[in-house]
N, C-alpha and C positions, 0 to 999 in steps of 0.2 A: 636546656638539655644538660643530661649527666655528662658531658663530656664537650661541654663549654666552659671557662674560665670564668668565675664572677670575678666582678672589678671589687675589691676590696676597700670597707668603708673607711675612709681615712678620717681620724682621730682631729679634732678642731685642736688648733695648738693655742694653748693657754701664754698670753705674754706675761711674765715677772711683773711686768707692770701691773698690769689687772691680779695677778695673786696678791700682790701687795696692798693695793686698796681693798681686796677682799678683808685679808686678815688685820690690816691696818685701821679699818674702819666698822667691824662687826660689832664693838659694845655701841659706836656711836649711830648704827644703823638700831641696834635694839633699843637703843634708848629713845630715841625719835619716833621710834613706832609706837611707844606705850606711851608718849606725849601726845600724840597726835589721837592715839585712840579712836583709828577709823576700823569698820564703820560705826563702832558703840556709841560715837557721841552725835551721831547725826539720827535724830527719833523725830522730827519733823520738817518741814520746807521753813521754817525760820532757823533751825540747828542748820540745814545745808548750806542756807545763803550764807551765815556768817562764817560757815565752813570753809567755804568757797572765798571769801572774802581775804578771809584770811592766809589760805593760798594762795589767792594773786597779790597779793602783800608779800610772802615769800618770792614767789616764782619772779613774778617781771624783773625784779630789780639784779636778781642773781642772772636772765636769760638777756637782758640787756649789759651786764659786766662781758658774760661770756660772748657775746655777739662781738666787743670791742677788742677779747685778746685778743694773743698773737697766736693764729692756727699756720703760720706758714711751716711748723713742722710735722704737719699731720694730716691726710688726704681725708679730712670730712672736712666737710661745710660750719662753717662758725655757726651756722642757726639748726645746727642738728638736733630736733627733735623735743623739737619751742613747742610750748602748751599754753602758755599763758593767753593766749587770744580764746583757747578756750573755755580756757576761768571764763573770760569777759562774758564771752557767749552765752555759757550757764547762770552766769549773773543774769543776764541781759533777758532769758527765758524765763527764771525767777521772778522778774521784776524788783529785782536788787539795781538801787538805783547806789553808783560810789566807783570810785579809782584808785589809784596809785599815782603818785607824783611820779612825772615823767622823768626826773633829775636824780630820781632815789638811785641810790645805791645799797648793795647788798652789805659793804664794808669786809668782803674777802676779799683777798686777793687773787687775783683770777688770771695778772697780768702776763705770764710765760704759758707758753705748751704747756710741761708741766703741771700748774698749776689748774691751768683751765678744763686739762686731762679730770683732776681729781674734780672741779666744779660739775662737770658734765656728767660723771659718774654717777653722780648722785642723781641727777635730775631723771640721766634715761634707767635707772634703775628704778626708780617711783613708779614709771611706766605700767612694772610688770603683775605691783599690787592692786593698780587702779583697776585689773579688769575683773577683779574676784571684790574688790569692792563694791562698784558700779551694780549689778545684780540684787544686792545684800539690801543696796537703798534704795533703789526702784521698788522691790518689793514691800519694803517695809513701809515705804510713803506715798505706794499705788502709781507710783512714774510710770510713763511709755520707756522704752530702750530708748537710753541716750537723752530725756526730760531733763533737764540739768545736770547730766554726770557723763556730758561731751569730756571732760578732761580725763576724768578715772579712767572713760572708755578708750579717750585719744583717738577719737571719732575722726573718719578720713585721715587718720594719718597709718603709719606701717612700724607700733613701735617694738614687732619684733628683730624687722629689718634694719631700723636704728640702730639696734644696739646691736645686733651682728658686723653690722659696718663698722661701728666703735671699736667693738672688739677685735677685729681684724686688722684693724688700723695700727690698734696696741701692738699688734703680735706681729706686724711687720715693720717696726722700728726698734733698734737697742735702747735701752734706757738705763742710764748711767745711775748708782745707790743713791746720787746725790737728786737725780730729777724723782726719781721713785718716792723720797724724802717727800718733796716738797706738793708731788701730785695727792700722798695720801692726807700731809696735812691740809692742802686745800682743799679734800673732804670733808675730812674732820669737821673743819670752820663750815664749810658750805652743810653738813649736818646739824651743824649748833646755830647757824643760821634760818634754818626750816625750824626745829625743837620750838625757837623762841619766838620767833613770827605767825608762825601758823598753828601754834596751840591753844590760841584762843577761844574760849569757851564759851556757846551762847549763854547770857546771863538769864536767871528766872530759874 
């Protein structure tokens, strides 16, 4: 009714912390993107498998760092918004037969809030290009929805709701120049990390 009061949309508040890894990490988000060259370099189910290979080479060893920080200063869950099980899956559908050493390590530093802030950034922001890839290569290699590109899709999982939660988490804690520092360069590293791991090119 004209003569009822709308509730007013209020504005999502932006924490410093997450503007900081925005602009702190933008060349190294564009450069990762043109390494990884998704979906261009995936033109058949042997390009996806070793695709795929290759990201769970990335992912486990960085989703297992992050699992071990220290989240006791940040109200999400340390396994916020794991995909690497679904690597396996689409391996496993594939009939991509290989692993990851359980002991691997990413060799970032992951080990403060902070830092773990910036590790995690990264991971649920991949989230949001997986579902405009997923489509791209189903189509092109005649897949069913979801035929080995559970991870693009983050099938059964909610990864809008992840990173809203992430994000809300940022924007209800201060964060000192000195931790802002140290979460965007642990993006950075967790970018150059994925760049060099999961760029791998099927051969042929």
């Amino acid at each position: 009714m004209s003569d009822q009061v709308r509730p007013r949309r209020v504005a999502a508040v932006v924490s410093p912390m997450l503007t900081a890894l925005r602009e702190g990490t933008r060349d190294h988000h564009v450069v990762v993107e043109r390494r990884l060259a998704l979906p261009d370099r995936i033109r058949g189910r042997a390009d996806l498998g070793v695709t795929l290979a290759a990201l769970l080479a990335a992912w486990a060893p960085l989703e297992r760092d992050l699992a071990a920080a220290d989240w006791t200063g940040l109200p999400v869950g340390a396994r916020l918004g794991e995909a690497a099980a679904l690597l396996r899956a689409d391996l496993a559908a594939l009939g991509v037969v290989g692993g990851v050493a359980s002991d691997r390590t990413s060799g970032v530093r992951l080990d403060t809030t902070p830092r773990a802030v910036g590790g995690r950034y990264v991971l649920l922001g991949s989230a949001l290009g997986g579902s405009v890839i997923a489509p791209v290569v189903e189509r092109r290699l005649g897949l069913a929805e979801g035929e080995g590109t559970r991870f693009f899709r983050r099938s059964g999982r909610a990864p809008g709701a992840d990173w809203r939660d992430f994000r809300q988490a940022l924007a209800g804690r201060d964060w000192s120049s000195a931790e802002r520092h140290d979460a965007v360069e642990a993006a950075r590293q967790t970018f150059e990390f994925v760049g060099r791991t999961a760029a791998v090119r099927p051969s042929g």
